[in-house]
C-alpha positions as CSV (number, residue, x, y, z in Angstrom):
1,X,0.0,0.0,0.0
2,X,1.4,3.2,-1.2
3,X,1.9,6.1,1.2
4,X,-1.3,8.1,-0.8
5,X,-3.6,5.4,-0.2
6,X,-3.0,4.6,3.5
7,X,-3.6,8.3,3.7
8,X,-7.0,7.9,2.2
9,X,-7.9,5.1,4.1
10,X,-7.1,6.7,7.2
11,X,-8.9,9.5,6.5
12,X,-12.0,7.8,5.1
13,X,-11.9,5.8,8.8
14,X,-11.2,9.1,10.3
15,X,-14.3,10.7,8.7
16,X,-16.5,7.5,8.9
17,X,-15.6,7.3,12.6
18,X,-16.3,11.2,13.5
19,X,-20.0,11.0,11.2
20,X,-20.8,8.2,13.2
21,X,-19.8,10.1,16.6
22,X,-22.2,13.3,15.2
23,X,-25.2,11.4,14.4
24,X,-25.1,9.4,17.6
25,X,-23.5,12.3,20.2
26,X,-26.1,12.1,23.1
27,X,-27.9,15.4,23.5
28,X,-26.9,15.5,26.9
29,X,-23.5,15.8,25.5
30,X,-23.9,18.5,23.6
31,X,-25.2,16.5,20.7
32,X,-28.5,15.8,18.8
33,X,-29.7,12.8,19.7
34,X,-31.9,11.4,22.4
35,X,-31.7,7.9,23.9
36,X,-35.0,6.6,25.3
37,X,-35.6,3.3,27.4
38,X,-39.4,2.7,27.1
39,X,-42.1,1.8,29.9
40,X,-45.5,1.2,30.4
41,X,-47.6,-0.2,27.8
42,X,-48.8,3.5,26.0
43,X,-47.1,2.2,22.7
44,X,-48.2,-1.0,22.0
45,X,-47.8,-2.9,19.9
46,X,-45.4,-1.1,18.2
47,X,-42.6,-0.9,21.7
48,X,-43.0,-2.6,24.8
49,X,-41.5,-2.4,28.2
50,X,-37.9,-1.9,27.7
51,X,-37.3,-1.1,24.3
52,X,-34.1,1.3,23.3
53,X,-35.8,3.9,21.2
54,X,-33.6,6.3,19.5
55,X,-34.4,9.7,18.3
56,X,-32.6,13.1,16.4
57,X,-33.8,16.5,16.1
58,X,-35.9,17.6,12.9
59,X,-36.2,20.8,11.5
60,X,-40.2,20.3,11.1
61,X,-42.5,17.7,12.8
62,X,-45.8,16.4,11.2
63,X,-48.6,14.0,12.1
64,X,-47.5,10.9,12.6
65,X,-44.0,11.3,14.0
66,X,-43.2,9.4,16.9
67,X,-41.7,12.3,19.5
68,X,-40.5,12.6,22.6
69,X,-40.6,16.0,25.0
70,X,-40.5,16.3,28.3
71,X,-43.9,16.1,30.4
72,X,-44.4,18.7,32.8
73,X,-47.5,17.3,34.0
74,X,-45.8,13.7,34.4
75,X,-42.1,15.3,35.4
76,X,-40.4,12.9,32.9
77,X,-39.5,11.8,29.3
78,X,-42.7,11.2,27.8
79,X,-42.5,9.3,23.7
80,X,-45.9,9.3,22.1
81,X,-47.4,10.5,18.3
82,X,-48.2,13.5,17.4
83,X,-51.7,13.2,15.9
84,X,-52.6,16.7,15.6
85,X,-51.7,20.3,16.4
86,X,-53.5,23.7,17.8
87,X,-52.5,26.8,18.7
88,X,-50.8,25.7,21.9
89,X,-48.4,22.9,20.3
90,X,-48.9,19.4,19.2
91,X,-51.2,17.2,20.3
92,X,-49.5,13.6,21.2
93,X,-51.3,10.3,21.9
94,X,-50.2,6.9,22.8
95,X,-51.0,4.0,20.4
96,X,-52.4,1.8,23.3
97,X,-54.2,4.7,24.7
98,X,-57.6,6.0,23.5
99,X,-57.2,9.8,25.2
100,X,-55.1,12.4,24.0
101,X,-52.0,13.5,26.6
102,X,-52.6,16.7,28.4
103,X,-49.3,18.7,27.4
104,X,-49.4,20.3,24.3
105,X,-45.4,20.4,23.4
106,X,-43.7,23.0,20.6
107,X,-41.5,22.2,18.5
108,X,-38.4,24.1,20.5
109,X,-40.0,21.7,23.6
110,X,-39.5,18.5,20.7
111,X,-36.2,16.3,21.9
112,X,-36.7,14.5,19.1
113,X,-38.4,12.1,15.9
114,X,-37.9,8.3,16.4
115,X,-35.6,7.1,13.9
116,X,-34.5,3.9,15.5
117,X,-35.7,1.1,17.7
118,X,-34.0,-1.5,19.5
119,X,-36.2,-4.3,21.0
120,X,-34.8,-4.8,24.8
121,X,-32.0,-2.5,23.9
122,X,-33.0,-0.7,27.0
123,X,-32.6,-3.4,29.3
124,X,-29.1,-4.4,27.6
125,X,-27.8,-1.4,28.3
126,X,-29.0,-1.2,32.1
127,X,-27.4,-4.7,32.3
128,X,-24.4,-4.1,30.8
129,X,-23.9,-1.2,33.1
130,X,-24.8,-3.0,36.3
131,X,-21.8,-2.6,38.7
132,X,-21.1,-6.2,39.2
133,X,-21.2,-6.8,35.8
134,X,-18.5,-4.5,35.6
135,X,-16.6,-6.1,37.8
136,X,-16.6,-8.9,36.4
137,X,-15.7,-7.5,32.7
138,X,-12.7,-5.7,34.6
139,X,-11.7,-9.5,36.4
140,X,-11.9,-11.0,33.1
141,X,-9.6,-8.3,31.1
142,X,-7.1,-8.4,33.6
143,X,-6.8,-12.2,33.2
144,X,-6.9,-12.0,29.3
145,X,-4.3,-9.0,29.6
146,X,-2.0,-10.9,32.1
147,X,-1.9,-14.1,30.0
148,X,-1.0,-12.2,26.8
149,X,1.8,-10.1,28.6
150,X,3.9,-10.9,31.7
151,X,5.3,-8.1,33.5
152,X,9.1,-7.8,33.4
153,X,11.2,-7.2,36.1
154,X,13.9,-5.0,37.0
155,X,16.6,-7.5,36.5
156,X,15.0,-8.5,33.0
157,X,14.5,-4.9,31.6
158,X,18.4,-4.6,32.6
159,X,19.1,-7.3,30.5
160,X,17.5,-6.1,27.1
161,X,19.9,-3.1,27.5
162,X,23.3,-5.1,27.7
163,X,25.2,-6.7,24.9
164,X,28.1,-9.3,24.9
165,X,31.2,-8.1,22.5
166,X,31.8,-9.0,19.5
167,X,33.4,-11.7,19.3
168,X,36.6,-12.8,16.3
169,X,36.4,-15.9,14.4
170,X,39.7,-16.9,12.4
171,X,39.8,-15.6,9.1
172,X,41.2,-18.4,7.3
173,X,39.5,-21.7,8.5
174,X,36.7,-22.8,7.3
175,X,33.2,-22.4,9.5
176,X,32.8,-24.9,12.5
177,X,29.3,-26.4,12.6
178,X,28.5,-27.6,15.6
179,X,25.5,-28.8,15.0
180,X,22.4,-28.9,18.2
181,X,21.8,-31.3,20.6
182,X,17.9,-31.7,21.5
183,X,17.4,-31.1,25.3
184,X,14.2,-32.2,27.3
185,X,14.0,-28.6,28.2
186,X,12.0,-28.2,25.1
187,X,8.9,-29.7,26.0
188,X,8.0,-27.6,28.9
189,X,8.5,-24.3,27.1
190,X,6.1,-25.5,24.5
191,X,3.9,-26.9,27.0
192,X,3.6,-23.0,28.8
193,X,3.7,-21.2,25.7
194,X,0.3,-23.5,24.7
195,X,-0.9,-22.7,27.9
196,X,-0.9,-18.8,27.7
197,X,-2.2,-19.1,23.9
198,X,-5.1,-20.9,26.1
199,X,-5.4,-18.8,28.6
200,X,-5.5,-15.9,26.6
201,X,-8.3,-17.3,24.4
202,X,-10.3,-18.8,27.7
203,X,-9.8,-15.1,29.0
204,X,-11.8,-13.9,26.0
205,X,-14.3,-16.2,26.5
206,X,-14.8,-15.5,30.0
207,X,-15.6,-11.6,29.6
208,X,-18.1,-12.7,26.9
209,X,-19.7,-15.0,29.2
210,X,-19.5,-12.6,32.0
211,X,-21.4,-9.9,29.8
212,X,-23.9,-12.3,28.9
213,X,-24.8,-14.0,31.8
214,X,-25.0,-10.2,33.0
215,X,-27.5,-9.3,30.6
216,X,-29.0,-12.8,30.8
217,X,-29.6,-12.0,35.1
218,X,-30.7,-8.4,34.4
219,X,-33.3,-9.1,32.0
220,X,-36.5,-10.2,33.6
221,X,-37.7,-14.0,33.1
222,X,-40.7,-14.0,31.9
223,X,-42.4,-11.6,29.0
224,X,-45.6,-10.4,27.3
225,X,-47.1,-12.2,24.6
226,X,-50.0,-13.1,22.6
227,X,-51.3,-16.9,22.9
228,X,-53.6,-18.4,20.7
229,X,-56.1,-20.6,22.7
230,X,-58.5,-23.1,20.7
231,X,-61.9,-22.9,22.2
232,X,-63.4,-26.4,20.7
233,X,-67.1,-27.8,20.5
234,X,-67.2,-31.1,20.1
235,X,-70.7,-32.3,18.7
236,X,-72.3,-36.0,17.8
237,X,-75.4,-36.5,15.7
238,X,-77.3,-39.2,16.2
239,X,-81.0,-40.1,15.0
240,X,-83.9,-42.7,15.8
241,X,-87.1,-43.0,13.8
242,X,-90.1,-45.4,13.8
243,X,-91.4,-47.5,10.6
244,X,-93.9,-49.8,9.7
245,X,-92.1,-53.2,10.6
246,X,-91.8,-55.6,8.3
247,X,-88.7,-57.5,6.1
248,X,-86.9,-53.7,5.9
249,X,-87.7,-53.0,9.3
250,X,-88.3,-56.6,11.9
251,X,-88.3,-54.4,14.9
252,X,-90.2,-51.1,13.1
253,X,-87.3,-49.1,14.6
254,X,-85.0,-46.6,12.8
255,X,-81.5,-46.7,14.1
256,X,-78.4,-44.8,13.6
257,X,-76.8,-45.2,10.3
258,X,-79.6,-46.9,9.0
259,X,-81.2,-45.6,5.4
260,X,-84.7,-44.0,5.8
261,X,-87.0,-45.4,3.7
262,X,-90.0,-42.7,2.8
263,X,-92.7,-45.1,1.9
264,X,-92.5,-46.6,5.5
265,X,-91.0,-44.0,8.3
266,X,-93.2,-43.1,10.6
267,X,-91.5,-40.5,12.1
268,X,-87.4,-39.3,12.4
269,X,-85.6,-37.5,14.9
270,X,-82.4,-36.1,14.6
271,X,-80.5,-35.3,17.7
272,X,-77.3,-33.4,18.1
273,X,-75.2,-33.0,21.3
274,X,-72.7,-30.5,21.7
275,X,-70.2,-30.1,24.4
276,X,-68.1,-26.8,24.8
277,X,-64.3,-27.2,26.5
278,X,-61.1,-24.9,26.4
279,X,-58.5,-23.6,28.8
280,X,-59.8,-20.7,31.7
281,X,-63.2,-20.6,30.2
282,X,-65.9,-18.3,32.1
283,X,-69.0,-17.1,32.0
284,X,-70.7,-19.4,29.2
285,X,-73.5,-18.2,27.6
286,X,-75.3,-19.8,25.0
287,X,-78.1,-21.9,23.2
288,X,-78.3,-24.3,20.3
289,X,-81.1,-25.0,17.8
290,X,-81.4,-27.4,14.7
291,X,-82.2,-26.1,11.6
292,X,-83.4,-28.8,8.8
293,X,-82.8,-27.5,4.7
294,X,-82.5,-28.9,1.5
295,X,-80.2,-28.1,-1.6
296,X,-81.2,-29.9,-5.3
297,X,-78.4,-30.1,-7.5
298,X,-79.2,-27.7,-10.0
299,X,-78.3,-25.1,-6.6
300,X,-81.9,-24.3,-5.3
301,X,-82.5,-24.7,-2.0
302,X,-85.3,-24.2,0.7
303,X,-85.5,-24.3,4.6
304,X,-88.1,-27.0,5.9
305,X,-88.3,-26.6,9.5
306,X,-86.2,-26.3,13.1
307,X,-86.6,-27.7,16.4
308,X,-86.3,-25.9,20.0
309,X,-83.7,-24.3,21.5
310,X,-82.0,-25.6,24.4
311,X,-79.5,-23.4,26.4
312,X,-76.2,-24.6,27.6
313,X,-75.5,-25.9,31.1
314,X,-71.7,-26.3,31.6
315,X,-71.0,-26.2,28.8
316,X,-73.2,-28.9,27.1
317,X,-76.3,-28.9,25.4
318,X,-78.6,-31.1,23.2
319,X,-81.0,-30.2,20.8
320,X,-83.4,-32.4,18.6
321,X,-85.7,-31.7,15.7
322,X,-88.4,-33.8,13.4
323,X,-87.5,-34.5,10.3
324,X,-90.6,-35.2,8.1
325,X,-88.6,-37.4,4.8
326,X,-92.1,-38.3,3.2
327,X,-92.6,-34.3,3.1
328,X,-88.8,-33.3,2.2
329,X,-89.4,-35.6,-0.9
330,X,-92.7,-34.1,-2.2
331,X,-91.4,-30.6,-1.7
332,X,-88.5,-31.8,-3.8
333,X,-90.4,-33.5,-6.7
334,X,-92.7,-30.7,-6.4
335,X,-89.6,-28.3,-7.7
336,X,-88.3,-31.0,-10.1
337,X,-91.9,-30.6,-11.5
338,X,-91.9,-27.0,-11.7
339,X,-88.6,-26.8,-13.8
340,X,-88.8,-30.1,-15.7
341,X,-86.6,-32.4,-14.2
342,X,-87.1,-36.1,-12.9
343,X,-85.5,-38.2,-10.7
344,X,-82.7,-36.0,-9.7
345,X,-81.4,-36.2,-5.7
346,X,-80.9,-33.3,-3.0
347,X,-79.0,-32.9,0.0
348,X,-81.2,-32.3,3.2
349,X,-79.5,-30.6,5.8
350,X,-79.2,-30.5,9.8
351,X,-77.6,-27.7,10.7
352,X,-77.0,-27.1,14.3
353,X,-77.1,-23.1,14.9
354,X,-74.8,-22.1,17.6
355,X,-75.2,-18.5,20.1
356,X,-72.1,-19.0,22.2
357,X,-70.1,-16.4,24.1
358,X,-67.3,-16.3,27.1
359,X,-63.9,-15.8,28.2
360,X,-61.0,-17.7,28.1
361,X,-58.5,-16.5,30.4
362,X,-60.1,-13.4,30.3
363,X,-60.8,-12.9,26.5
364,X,-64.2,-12.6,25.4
365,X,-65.1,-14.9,22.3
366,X,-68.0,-16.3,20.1
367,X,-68.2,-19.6,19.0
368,X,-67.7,-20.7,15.6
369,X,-71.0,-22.5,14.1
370,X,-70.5,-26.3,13.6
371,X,-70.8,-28.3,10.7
372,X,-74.0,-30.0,9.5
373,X,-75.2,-33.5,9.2
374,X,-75.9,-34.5,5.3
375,X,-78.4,-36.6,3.9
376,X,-79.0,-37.7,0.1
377,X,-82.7,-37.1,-0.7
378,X,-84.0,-38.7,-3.3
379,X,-87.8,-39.4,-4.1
380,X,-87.7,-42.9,-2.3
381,X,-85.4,-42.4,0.4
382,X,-83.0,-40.6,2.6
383,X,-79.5,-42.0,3.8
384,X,-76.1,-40.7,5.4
385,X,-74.2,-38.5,2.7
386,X,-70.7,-40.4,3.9
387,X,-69.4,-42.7,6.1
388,X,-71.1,-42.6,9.9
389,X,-67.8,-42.9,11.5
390,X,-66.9,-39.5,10.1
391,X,-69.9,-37.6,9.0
392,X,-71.9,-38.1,12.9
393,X,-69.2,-36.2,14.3
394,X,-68.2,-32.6,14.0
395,X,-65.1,-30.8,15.7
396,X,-65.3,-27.1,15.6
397,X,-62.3,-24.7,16.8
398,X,-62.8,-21.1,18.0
399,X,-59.3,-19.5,18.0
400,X,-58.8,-16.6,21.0
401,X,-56.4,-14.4,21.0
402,X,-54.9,-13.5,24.9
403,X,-52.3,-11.4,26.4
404,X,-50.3,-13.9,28.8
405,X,-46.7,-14.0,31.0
406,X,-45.0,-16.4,29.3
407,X,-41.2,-17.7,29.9
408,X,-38.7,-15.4,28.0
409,X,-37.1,-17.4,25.4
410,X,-34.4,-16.7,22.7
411,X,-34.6,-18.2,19.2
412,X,-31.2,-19.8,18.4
413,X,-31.1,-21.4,15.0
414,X,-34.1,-23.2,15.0
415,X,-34.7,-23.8,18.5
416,X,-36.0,-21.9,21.4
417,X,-34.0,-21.6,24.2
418,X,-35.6,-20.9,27.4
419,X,-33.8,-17.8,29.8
420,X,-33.4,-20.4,33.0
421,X,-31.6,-22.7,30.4
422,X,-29.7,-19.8,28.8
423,X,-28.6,-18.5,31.8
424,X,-27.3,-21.9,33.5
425,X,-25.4,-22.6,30.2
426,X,-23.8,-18.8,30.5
427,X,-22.6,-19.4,34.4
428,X,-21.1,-22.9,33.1
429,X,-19.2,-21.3,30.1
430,X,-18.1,-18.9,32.6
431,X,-17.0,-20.7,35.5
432,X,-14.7,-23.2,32.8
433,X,-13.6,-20.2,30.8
434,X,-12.1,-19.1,34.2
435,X,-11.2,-22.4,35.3
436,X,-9.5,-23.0,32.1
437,X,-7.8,-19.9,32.1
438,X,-6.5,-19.7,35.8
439,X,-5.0,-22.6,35.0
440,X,-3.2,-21.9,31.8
441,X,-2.1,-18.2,33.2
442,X,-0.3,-21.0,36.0
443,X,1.0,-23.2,33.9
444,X,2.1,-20.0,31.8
445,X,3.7,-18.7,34.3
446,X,6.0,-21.3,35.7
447,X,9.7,-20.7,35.1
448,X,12.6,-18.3,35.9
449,X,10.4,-15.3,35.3
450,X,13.4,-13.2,33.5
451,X,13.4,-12.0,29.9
452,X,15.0,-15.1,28.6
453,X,12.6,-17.5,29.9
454,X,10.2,-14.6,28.1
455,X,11.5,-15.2,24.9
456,X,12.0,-19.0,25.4
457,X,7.9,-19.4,25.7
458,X,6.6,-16.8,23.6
459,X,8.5,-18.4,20.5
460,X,9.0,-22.0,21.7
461,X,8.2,-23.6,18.3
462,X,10.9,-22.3,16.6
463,X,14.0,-22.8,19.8
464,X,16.1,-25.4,19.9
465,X,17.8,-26.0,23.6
466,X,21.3,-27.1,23.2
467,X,24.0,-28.1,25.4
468,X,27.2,-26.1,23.7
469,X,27.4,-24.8,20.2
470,X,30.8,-23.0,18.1
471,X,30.4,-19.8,16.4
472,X,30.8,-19.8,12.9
473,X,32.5,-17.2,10.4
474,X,31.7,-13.0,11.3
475,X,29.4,-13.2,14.3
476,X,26.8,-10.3,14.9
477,X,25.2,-9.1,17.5
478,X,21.7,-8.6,16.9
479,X,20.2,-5.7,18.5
480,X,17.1,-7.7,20.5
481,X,15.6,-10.9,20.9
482,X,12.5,-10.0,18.5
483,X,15.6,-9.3,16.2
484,X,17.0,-12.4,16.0
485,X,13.9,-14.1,15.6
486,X,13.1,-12.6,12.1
487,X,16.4,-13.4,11.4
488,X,15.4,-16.9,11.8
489,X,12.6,-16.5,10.2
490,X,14.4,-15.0,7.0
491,X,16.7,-18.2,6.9
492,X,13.5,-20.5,7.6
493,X,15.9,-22.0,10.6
494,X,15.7,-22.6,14.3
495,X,17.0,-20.7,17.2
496,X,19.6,-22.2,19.5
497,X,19.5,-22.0,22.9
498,X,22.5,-22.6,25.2
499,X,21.7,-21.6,29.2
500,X,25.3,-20.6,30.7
501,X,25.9,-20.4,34.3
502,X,25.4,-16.3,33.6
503,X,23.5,-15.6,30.8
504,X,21.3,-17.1,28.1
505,X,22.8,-17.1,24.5
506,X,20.6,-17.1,21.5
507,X,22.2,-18.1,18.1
508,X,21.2,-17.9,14.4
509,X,24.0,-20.6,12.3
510,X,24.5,-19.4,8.7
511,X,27.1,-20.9,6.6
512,X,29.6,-18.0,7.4
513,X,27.9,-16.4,9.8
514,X,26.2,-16.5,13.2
515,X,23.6,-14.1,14.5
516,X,23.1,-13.7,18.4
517,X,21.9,-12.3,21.0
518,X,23.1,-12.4,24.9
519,X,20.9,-12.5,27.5
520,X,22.7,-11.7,30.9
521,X,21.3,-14.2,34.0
522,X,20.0,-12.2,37.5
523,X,22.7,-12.6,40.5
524,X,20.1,-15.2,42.4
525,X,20.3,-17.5,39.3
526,X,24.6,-16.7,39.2
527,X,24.8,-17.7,43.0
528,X,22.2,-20.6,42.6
529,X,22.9,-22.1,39.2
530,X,25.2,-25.3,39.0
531,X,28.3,-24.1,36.1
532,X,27.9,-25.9,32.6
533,X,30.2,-25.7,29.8
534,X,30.6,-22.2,28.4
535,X,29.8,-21.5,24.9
536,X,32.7,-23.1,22.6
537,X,34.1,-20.2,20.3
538,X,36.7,-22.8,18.7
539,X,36.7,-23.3,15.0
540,X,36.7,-26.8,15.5
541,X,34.0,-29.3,15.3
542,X,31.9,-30.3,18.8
543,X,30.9,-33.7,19.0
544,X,27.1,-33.3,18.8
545,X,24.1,-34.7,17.9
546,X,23.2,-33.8,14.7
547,X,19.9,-32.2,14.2
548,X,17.6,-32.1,11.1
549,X,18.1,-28.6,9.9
550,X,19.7,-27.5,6.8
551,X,22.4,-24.4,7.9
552,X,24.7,-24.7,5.1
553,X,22.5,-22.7,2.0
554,X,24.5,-19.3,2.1
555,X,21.3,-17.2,1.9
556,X,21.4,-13.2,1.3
557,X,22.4,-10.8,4.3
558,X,19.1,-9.4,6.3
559,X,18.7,-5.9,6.2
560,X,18.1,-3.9,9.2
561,X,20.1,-6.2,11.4
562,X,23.0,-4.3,13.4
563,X,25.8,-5.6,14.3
564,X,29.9,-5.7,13.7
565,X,32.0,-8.2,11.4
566,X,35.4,-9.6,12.8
């Protein structure tokens, strides 16, 4: 990226960043816009109790704009619509309320026109500035910040500052490669430097956790909604009859589900039964009468007769009415006469007519009318237009809409997760994050504590402990660890790492040169520390374990590396 364009970048982040900061500045700041945390129910449905609305001042304000002012009859922030003005101001109303608010607020008086809404934004916020929320945000960082960066001490900020001299190698022999010898000591730098990477991530975590089981606590558990209840009727039609007896009928009864013959009923009966149930039903009111019709095919219809009303006690009711089929027959052939048609059928109808009202848990309802009972009419007889199993009995749902405390839940994916489980999952996430984390920041943290052992487990991946190592060709003195790292990194090579009874040396092998850096040791670890071999500076070959790394590529010089040549 050229210098022009990071300029232009900058400056488009610059400008984005200082628009944003205008149109959001709280007026309270000095700026133009107004936060609001909603209450009550005034607004619904449109905000409910806790809702983050957000509003900016407007040159003009018209019907229809959602407003807030300050209520001098109420002594607080007061957001309602302006549904019309006079000559003392505008005239503001609530959406849920059905009177008009008794301050009359200019446009000077105006804090604002709604231009945003956040649904529980409100509550967020008060959560997320509880104190102890707070807290434990400010617990959390400090454990993500103290696993990403231990503090140095005096004696290790001393030692970044000193440097070793330079030392000669002979001119005329040729380089000495004394190649490394793995140490154990490897292991446990890699095993701490893994367990800060955790603990820095688990840190993380833990301060998301901590905000959300914050929120998660503040927000209440339970929540207004709209249930749908089904108010059901369930009904059953039966019928009984008499006829001359005989080979059609032995007994001269007419049964359920049995065809009514015209030329030898008697008499028919049709008999429905209906039984109202639901949840928190009250105050049932209602009757129930049987109506008898009939519809020919080519669409005419007429109404025969109906049978008494019955009211409803608890909820159940039965009705009956006479059905005469030697009658519905001659009023049928009667209109087949009149418009020239033979032998054509009809329907004939019992419909039971329904006046039902209540409550269910409070909301007022009227039943839905059931379906009828069917029978094919035909100028001999009258049977069941379908199957008896299905066509005797009717099922008839009222929905009812009602306002109900329900559990808050959240929709995750495609499940809905209730807040008691939402927030038990939260604390668990939180108490392992922190689990997890105290113990990587102690694992992390186990060693000599001085800038050496710093470097040693932030780049462990790339060092190589070894027991003695020979300097090869012009050695330079790099000017820091971080240094001699990129160095390595430029030769795709490891770093060697001898511990001397005094100081840590760090080493880069070239083919005709080696790049290090000199890490003095603290006087407790001089007095305390057993003496090992010192560093060999002898051209001549160690004996060593050899160690899978190519260091005899010559490769290009690195610039920006300082240091002096022998």
């Amino acid at each position: 990226m050229t210098a022009a364009s990071r300029v232009a970048s900058t400056s488009a982040v610059v400008a984005l960043v200082l628009a944003t900061m205008w149109l959001f500045w709280p007026a309270t700041l000095g700026g133009g816009t107004t936060y609001v945390t909603t209450y009550g129910d005034s607004m619904e449905p449109g905000f409910t109790a806790g809702d983050l609305a957000i509003l900016s001042r407007a040159g003009t304000y018209s019907v229809g704009d959602v407003v807030a002012y300050e209520s001098d009859s109420l002594d607080t922030i007061v957001m309602h619509r302006i549904v019309s003005a006079d000559a003392e101001g505008f005239v503001t109303q609530g959406d849920n309320n059905d009177w008009l608010d008794d301050d009359r607020p200019t446009r000077e008086e105006i804090l604002g026109r709604l231009f945003l809404r956040i649904p529980q934004g409100g509550r967020a916020l008060q959560a997320i500035s509880s104190p102890w929320v707070l807290v434990l945000a400010g617990a959390a960082a400090s454990l993500v910040l103290g696993s990403a960066r231990r503090v140095r001490g005096r004696h290790g900020a001393r030692a970044l500052r000193r440097r070793l001299p330079v030392l000669r190698a002979p001119a005329l022999s040729a380089p000495a490669l004394s190649l490394p010898r793995l140490s154990a000591g490897s292991l446990p730098m890699l095993v701490r430097a893994r367990a800060r990477q955790v603990a820095l991530a688990s840190g993380a975590v833990a301060l998301l956790a901590a905000a959300g089981a914050g929120v998660l606590f503040v927000l209440p558990g339970t929540e207004r909604a709209e249930e749908t209840l089904q108010v059901i009727q369930e009904g059953r039609f039966s019928y009984a009859g008499s006829a001359r007896p005989g080979t059609t009928y032995p007994t001269g009864a007419i049964e359920t589900g049995d065809t009514v013959w015209t030329a030898l009923a008697t008499g028919l009966t049709v008999s429905y039964t209906s039984t109202v149930g639901g949840p928190g039903l009250a105050d049932l009111q209602g009757a129930l009468r049987l109506d008898v019709s009939i519809r020919a095919a080519d669409g005419w219809s007429t109404y025969l007769d109906s049978g008494s009303v019955v009211t409803y006690a608890d909820g159940v009711a039965t009705a009956s009415v006479d059905v005469d089929a030697a009658r519905a027959s001659e009023v049928l052939s009667r209109h087949h006469a009149e418009v020239g048609v033979s032998g054509s059928t009809a329907t004939l109808t019992v419909t039971p007519t329904v006046a039902m009202s209540g409550a269910a848990r409070g909301s007022a309802f009227e039943a839905a009318p059931p379906a009828g009972l069917d029978f094919a009419l035909d100028a001999t007889s009258l049977r069941l237009a379908g199957d008896a199993g299905s066509v005797l009995s009717t099922t008839t749902g009222t929905p009812v809409t009602v306002a109900a405390v329900v559990p808050r839940s959240f929709d995750v994916l495609a499940f809905s997760v209730p807040i008691g489980v939402a927030r038990v999952v939260a604390v668990a996430v939180l108490a392992l994050a922190l689990l997890v984390a105290g113990g990587g920041a102690w694992l992390g943290r186990a060693g000599r504590g001085d800038a050496a052992d710093e470097f040693l487990v932030r780049h462990a991946d790339r060092i190589v402990p070894v027991t003695a190592f020979a300097t090869a060709g012009t050695v330079i003195d790099v000017s820091d660890a971080e240094a001699l790292r990129r160095v390595a990194e430029r030769f795709d090579t490891v770093v060697l790492h001898h511990a001397g009874p005094e100081d840590d040396v760090f080493a880069v092998r070239d083919v005709d040169a080696t790049y290090r850096f000199v890490v003095p040791g603290t006087p407790d670890r001089r007095r305390g520390r057993p003496p090992v071999p010192a560093v060999s500076r002898s051209p001549a070959p160690a004996a060593t374990t050899a160690v899978d790394h190519d260091l005899t590529a010559p490769l290009p010089p690195v610039a920006g590396l300082r240091g002096s040549f022998a």
